[in-house]
N, C-alpha and C positions, 0 to 999 in steps of 0.2 A: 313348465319345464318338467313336472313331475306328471305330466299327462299323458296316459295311456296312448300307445300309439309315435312318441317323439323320440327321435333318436339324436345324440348328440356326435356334433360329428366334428374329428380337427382337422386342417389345413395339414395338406402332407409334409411341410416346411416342419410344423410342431412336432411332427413325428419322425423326423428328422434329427430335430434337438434330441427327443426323448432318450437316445441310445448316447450320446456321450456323456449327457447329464448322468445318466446310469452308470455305465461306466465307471463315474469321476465317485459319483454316491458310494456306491458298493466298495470299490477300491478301499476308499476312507475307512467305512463304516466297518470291512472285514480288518484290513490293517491297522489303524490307528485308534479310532473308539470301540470298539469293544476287544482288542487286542489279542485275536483267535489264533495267534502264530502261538502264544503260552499256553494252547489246551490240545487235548489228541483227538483224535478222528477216530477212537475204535468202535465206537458205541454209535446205536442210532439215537441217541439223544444228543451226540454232536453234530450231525448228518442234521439234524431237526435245527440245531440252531444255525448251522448256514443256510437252510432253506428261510427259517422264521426273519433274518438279516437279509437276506435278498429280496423279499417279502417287502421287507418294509423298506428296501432301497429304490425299491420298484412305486411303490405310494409315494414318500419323497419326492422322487422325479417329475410323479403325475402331479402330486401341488406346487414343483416351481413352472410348471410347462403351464398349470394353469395361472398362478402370478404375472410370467411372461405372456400369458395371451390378456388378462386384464392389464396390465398395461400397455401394452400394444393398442387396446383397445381405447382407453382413456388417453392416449398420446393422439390417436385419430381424432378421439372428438374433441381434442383443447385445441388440435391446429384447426379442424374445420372450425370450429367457431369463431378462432381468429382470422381468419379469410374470410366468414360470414360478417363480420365485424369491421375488417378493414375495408371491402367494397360497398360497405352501405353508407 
């Protein structure tokens, strides 16, 4: 995976998800957890912290996109096994 030359690649379905998981992340993250409606915007060090919270709403989303492809993935291979299982 870490070998020169691979690219990893996701099902357009996943990147599909990606924008409302976004969305839904960011929404929270600016409104509710870190509660930026109580600071001002005059300074570029405020401007830094909404870019640095979009930042990391944007990596959130990419580790539940990947959560939801690992199970996706282990949900294939516990039914295939049990189809492998029940016709033998």
């Amino acid at each position: 995976m870490l070998v020169k030359g691979y690219t990893v690649s996701f099902h357009k379905a996943y990147w599909v998800l990606l924008i409302p998981i976004f969305l839904g992340i960011s929404y929270y993250n600016i409104f509710f957890d870190w509660q930026l409606q109580y600071y001002s915007v005059n300074e570029a060090e405020d401007f830094g912290r909404y870019v640095f919270i979009l930042v990391l709403s944007i990596c959130q989303s990419f580790i539940y996109i990947l959560l939801i492809r690992l199970a996706v993935f282990l949900l294939k291979y516990v039914f295939r096994n049990k189809e492998q299982n029940s016709s033998s």
